[in-house]
C-alpha positions in Angstrom: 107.9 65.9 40.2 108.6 62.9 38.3 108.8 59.4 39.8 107.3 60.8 42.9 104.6 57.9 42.5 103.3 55.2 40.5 100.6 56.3 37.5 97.2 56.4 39.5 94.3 56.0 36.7 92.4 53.2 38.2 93.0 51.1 35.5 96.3 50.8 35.7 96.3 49.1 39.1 96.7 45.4 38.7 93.7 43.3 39.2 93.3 40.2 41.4 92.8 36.6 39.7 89.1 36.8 38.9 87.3 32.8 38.6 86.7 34.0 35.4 89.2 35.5 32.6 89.0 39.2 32.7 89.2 41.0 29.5 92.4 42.2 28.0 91.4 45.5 28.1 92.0 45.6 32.1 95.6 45.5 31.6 96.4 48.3 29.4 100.0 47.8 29.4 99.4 45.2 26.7 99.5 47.1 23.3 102.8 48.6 24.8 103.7 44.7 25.1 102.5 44.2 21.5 104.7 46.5 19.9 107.5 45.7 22.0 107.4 41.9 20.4 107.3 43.2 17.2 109.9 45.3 18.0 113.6 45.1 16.6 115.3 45.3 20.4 115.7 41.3 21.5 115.4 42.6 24.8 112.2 45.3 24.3 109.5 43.0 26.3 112.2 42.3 29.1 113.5 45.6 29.9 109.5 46.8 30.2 109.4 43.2 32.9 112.8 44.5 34.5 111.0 48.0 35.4 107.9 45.8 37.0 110.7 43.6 39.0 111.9 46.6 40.2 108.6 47.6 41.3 107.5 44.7 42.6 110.3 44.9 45.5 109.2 48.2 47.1 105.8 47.0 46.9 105.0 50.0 50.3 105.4 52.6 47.3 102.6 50.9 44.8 100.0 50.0 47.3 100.5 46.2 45.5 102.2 43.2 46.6 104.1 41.7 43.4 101.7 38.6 43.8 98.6 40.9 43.2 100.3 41.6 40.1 101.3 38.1 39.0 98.1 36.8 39.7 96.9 39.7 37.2 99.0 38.6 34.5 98.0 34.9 35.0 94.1 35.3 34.7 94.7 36.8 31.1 96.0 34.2 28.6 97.2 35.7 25.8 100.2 36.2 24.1 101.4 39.5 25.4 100.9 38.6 29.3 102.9 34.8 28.9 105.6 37.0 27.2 105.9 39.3 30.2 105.6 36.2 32.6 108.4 34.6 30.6 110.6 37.5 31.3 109.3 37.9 34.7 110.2 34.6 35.7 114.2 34.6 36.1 113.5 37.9 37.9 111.6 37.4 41.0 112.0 35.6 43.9 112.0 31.2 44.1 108.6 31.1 45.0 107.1 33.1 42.5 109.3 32.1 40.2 107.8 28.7 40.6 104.3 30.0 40.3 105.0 31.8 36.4 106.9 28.4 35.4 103.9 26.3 36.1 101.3 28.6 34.8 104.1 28.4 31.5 104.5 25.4 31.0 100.5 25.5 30.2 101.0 28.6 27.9 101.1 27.4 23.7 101.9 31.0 22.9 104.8 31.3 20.5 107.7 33.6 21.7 110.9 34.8 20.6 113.7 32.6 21.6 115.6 36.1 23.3 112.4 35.9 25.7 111.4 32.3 26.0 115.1 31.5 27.3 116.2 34.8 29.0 118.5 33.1 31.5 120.2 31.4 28.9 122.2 34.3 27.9 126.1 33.3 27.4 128.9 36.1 28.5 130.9 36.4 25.3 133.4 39.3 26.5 134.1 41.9 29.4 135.4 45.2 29.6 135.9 48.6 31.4 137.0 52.1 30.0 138.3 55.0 32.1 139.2 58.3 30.7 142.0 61.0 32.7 140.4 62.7 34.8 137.5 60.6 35.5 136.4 59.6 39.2 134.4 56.4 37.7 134.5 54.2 34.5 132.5 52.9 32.1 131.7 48.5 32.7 130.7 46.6 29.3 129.4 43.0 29.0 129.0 41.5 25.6 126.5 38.6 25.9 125.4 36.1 23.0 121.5 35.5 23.1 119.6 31.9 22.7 118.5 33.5 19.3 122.0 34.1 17.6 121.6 37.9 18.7 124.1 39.7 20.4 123.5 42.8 23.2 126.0 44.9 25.2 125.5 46.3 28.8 126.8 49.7 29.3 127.5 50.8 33.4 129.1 53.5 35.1 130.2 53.2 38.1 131.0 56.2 40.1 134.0 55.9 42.4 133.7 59.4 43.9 130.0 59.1 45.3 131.4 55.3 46.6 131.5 53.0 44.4 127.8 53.1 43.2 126.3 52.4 39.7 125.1 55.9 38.2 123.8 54.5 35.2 123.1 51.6 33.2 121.9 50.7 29.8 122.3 47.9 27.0 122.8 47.6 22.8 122.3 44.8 20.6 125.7 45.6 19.7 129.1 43.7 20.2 132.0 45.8 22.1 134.2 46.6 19.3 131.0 47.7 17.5 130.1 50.3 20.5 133.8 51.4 20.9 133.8 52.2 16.6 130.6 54.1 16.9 132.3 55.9 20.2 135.6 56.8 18.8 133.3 58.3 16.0 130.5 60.2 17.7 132.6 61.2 21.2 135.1 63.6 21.5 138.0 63.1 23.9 137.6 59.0 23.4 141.1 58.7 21.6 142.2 59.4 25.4 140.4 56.9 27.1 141.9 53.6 28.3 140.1 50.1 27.1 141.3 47.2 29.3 139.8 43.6 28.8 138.6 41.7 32.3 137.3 38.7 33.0 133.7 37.6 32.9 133.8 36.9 36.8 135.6 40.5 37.6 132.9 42.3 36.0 130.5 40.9 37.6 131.9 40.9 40.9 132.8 44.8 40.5 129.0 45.2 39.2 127.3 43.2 42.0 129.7 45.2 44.5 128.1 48.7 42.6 124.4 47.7 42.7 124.8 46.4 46.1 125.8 49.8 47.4 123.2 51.7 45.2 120.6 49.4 47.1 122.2 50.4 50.2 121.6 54.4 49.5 118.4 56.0 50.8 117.7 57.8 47.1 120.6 56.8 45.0 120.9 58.2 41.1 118.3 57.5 38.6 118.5 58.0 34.6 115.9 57.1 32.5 116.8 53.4 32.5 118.4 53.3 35.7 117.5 51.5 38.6 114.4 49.9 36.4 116.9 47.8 34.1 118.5 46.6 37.2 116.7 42.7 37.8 117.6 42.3 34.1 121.6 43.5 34.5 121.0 40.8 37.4 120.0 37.8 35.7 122.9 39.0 33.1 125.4 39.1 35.9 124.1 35.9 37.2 125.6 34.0 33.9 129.0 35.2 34.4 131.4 32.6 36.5 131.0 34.0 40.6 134.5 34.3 42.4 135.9 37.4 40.6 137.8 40.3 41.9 136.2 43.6 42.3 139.4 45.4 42.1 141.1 43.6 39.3 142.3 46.5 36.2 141.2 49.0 39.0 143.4 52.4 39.6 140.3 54.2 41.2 139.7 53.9 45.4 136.8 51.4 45.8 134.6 51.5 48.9 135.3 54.9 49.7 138.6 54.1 50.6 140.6 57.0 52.5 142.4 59.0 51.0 146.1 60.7 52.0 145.2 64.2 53.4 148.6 65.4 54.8 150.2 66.1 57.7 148.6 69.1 57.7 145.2 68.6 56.6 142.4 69.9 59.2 140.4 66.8 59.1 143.1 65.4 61.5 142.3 61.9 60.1 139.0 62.0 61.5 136.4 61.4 58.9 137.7 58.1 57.4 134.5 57.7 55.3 132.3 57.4 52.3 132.0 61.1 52.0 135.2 61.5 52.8 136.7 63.6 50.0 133.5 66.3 50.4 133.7 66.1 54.4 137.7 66.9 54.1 137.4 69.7 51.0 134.5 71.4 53.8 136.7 71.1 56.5 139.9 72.6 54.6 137.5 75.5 53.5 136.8 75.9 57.1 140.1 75.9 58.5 141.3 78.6 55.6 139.1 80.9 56.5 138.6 83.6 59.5 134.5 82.9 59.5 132.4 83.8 62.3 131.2 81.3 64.6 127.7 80.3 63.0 126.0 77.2 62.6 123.9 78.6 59.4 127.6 79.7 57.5 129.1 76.0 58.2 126.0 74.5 56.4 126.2 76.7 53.9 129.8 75.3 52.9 128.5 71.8 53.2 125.7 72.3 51.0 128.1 74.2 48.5 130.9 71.5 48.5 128.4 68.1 48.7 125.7 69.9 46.4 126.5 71.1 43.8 130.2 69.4 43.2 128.9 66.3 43.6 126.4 66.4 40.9 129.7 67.0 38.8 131.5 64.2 40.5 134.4 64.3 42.9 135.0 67.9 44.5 138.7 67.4 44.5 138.8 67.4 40.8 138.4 71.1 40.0 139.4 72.6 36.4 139.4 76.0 35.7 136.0 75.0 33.7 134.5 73.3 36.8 135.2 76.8 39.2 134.0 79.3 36.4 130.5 77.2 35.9 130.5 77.2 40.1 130.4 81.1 40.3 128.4 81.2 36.8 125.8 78.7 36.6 125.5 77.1 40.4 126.2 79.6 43.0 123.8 82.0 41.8 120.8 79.5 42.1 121.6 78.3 45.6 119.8 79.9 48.4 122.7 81.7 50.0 122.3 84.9 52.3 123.9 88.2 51.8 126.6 87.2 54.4 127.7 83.8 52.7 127.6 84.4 49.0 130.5 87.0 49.1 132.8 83.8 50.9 132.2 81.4 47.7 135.3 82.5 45.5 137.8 82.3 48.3 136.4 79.2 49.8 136.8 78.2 45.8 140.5 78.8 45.8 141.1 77.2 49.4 139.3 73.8 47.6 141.9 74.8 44.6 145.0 74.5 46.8 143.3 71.9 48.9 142.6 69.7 46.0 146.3 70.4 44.8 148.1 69.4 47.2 145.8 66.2 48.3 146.3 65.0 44.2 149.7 66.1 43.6 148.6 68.3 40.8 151.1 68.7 37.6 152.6 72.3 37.4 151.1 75.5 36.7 147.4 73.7 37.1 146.7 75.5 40.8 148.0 78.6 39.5 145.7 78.9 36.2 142.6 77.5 38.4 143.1 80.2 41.1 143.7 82.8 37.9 140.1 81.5 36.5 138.8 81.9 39.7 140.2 85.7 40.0 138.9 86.4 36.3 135.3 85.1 37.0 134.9 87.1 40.7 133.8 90.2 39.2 131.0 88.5 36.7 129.7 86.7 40.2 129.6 89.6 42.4 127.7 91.8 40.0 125.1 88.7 39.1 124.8 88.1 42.8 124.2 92.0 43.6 120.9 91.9 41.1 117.3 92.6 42.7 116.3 89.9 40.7 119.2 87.5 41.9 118.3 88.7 45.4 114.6 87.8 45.3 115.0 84.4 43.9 117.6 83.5 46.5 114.6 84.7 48.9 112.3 82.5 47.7 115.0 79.6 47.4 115.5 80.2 51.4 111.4 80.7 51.5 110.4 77.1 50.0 113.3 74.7 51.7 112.9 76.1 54.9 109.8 74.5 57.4 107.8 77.6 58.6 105.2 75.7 60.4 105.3 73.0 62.5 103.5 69.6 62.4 102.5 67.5 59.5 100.8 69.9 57.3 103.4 72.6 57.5 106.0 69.8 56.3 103.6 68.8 53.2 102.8 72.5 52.6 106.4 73.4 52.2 106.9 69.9 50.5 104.4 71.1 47.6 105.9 74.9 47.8 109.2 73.6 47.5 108.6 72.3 43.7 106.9 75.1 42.2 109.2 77.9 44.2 107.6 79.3 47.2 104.2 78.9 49.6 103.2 82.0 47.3 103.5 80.4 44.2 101.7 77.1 45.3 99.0 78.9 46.7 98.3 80.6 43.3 98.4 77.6 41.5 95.2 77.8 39.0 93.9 74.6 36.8 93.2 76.5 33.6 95.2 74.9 30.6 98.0 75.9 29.4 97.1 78.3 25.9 98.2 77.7 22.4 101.2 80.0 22.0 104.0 80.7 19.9 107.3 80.4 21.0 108.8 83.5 22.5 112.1 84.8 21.0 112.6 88.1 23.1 115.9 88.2 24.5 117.3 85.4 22.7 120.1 87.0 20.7 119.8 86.7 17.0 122.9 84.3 16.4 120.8 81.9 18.9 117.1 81.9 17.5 117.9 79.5 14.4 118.5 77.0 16.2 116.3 77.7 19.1 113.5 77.6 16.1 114.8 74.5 14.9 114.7 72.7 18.2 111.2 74.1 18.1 110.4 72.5 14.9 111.1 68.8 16.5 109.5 69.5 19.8 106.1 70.8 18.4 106.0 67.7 16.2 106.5 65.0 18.9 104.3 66.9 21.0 101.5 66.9 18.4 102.5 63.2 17.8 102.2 62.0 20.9 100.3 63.8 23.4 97.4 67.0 23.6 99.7 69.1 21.2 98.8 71.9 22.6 99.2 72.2 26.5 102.7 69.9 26.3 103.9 71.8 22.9 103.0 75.0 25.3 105.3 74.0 28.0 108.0 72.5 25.8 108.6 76.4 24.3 108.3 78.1 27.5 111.2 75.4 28.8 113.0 76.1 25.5 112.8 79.8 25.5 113.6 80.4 29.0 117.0 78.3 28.5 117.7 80.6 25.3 117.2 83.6 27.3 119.3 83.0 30.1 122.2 81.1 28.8 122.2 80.1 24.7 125.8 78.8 24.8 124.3 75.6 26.2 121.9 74.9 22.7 124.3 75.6 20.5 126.0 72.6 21.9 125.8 69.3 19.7 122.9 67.8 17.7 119.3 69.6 17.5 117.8 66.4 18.0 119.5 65.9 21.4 118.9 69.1 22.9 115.0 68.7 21.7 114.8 65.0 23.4 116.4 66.7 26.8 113.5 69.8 26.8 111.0 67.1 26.0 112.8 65.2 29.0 111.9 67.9 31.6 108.5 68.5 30.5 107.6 64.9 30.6 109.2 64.2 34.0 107.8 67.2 35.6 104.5 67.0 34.2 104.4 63.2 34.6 103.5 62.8 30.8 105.5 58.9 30.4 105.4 56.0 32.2 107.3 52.4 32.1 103.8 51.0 31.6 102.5 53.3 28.5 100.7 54.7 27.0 104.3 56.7 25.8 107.1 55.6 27.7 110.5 57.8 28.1 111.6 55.2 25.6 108.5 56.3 22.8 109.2 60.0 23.5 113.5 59.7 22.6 112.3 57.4 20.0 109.5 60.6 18.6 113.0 62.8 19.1 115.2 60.9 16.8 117.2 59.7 19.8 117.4 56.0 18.7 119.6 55.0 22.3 121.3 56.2 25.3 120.1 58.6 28.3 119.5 62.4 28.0 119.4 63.1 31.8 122.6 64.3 31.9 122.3 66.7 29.3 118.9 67.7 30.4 120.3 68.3 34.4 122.9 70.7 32.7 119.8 72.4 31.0 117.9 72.9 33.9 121.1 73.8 36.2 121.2 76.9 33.8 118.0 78.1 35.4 119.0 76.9 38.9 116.9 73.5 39.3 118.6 70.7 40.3 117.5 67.1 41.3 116.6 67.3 44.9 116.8 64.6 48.3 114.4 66.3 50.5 111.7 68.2 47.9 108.3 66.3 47.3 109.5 65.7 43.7 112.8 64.6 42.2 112.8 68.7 40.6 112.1 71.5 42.9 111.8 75.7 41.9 109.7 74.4 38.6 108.3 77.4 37.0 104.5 76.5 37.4 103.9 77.9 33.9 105.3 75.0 32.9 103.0 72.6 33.8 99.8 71.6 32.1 96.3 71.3 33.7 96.3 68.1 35.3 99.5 68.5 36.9 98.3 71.8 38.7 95.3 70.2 39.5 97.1 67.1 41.3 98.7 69.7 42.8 96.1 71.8 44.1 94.6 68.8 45.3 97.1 67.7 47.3 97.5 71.2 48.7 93.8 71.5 50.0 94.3 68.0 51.4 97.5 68.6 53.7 95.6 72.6 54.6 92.4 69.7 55.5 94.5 67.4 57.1 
């Protein structure tokens, strides 16, 4: 549910230029501003101006055109809004742009020099990092700040989905700084290749990335991802132009095609993006003597461009990657009882598919098609469980459209996040009760650690929201991950793991917002997560329990357990129900 729209308390909307000043308490983004100039990140007040430029140019989902909101920041003179025009300024279009410098240069606010001259930034260094294996890399830019400071853009870019940017994110850190702390903290880094490029390559292979991010109807989004992209921009902008995308680059850019074989059943038809999915679906198809339905052939597509692709590329299986497919993924799609028993052989015809299309060293098909034999038992028994059987129903229930017209569509829009028509039209608005967290079925070995992950969630909860109905939820989340699969707590630092549970309760409950009160940013901060993105960790999380980030649901999450949402969530819900049933 989170990021399915813009915070709605009235206050929050921006307010047209009034003849006379309005009070600063109609924006209430400004103690969020405060504390982000006293803050020790240079770039604090811009990143918070990068996620309203970002905003501002899909002004159809806000209801407000980005002058409405300029013109706000203009009829308040104080410090906070002349820092956030500053920033604003080399982010937004000429005209506009033009509008903040004038109203500036009447400004006598002090601001930090990072701010005052944002464009002024100088590229110091560029580099990229790939690691074996890897369908993408990781872009840095190390840029030297008016102030004397230094910060450091991270990027992937992700060559298997074509060529897109998946995430994004700076440090006020120098490269060799980041890649000490890295060879420290990472495992598997002493394998990864560092190569130096240009100023002009990186940003030519960056600009080529965002542009086909832009050009996706819902591309990926992290916590700082797409927001921090006008600020990456006017970074980018400082670089020299006239670069070579490809320069250092062994990966396929553009979704180049790749050499299927003489034999291959696409027949060298589908020479595109998708490529590499369309081909592994098609191989799949060709291997095996299926019946001639239309609902079977979907079911292989959704299975190889689903799930795989969340991973990365589908043609780089492991004998990890097939075991989590028949342990943690196939049991949470909404197969029928005719499809799910075809997943490990379509599995090994993607193994010998993916073999032969990579040239694959010795030995590695044979042990992936072993893992694959070795795992089919587990997945047929887990599949054959009345309790596996009725959440697959209620899967098929809530994605497919039972009624036609508009209100069908919202209905089963609204059903499809909290797991079923049923389950929506239960939905009550009574808060969530104080209760303690629920160890039953967590094996012993597991429940230190599930307490200690406790410990940090209940205190950030109390810290910085009700500290009851959010601490509530944050448990529940918790204890239904130790129940079903423990293995994926015991997993690195406790601090982490807390930050990613607070992640999903905040997204789906809609707790943070770029503009404050508590930002994503506040909440990792409460965690002890000083930088970096916990999406990743948090989607692995919530793929243990079968819910995955979804294109076609009302929210970004769909299947959410409704126990986990507070009041106000179910009441927005409910809402929103009785007004699609009205009409």
């Amino acid at each position: 549910m989170a990021r399915r729209r813009p915070p709605r308390t009235p206050q929050q909307r921006p307010q047209p230029r009034a003849k006379a000043q309005p009070p600063v308490d109609d924006l209430p983004l400004l103690p969020e501003v405060r504390r982000a100039l006293r803050s020790d990140d240079p770039w604090a007040v811009a990143m918070m101006a990068s996620g309203i430029a970002w905003t501002m140019r899909h002004p159809a989902d806000v209801g407000w055109s980005a002058g409405d909101l300029v013109d706000s920041f203009i009829g308040v003179d104080v410090r906070e809004t002349t820092a956030l025009l500053a920033a604003l300024a080399p982010m937004v279009d000429h005209e506009l742009s033009v509008t903040i410098r004038r109203t500036l240069m009447r400004r006598t606010q002090p601001l930090p020099a990072a701010l005052q001259a944002l464009a002024q930034q100088v590229p110091v260094r560029g580099a990229h990092m790939t690691s074996p294996g890897d369908r993408g890399e990781n872009l840095y830019l190390q840029l030297s700040l008016p102030d004397g400071g230094v910060v450091t853009w991270f990027v992937y870019v992700d060559y298997s989905l074509g060529t897109i940017v998946k995430d994004a994110f700076y440090a006020p850190q120098t490269i060799d700084q980041i890649w000490a702390w890295m060879q420290e903290r990472s495992p598997g880094t002493e394998d990864a290749v560092w190569t130096e490029l240009s100023h002009a390559d990186v940003r030519a292979r960056l600009e080529l990335a965002i542009a086909r991010h832009n050009e996706m109807l819902e591309g990926p989004v992290s916590d700082t991802w797409p927001m921090c992209q006008p600020l990456l921009e006017v970074s980018l902008a400082t670089c020299p132009e006239g670069g070579d995308p490809r320069a250092g680059q062994s990966l396929p850019l553009d979704g180049a095609p790749l050499d299927l074989g003489p034999d291959d059943p696409v027949d060298g038809i589908f020479y595109e993006v998708d490529l590499p999915e369309r081909a592994m679906a098609l191989a799949i198809i060709g291997g095996m003597d299926l019946p001639d339905d239309p609902e079977l052939y979907d079911a292989i597509w959704v299975m190889v461009t689903g799930p795989l692709a969340r991973g990365g590329d589908p043609l780089d299986l492991s004998e990890a990657a097939v075991v989590g497919i028949l342990e943690s993924v196939a049991p949470y799609l909404p197969l029928t009882d005719e499809v799910w028993p075809l997943v490990p052989e379509a599995l090994r015809i993607m193994t010998r598919h993916a073999a032969r299309v990579r040239s694959w060293p010795d030995g590695q098909e044979e042990r992936v098609i072993a893992a694959i034999d070795a795992a089919e038992r587990f997945y047929g028994s887990r599949m054959t469980t009345p309790e596996a059987r009725e959440r697959r129903r209620q899967m098929r229930e809530a994605t497919a459209i039972t009624e036609s017209g508009m209100e069908g569509y919202l209905l089963d829009s609204l059903a499809s996040v909290v797991g079923g028509r049923d389950v929506l039209d239960a939905l009550d608005t009574e808060p969530l009760p104080d209760e303690p967290l629920d160890l039953t079925g967590v094996p012993e070995a597991a429940r230190d650690r599930v307490t200690a992950i406790a410990a940090v969630l209940d205190t950030v909860m109390e810290d910085l929201f009700d500290g009851v109905e959010a601490r509530t939820a944050c448990r529940r989340v918790l204890a239904a991950i130790a129940r079903t699969d423990h293995r994926v707590l015991m997993r690195g630092r406790v601090d982490t793991a807390a930050g990613a549970i607070a992640w999903i309760v905040a997204n789906v409950n809609e707790l943070t917002s770029p503009y404050g009160p508590v930002t994503m940013g506040d909440l990792m901060e409460a965690c002890g997560i000083a930088s970096g993105s916990v999406s990743q960790r948090a989607t692995t999380l919530l793929g243990v329990l079968g819910i995955y980030r979804s294109e076609w649901s009302y929210g970004s999450l769909e299947n959410v357990d409704p126990s986990w949402l507070v009041a106000e969530e179910r009441a927005e819900l409910v809402e929103e129900r009785e007004a699609a049933r009205r009409g």
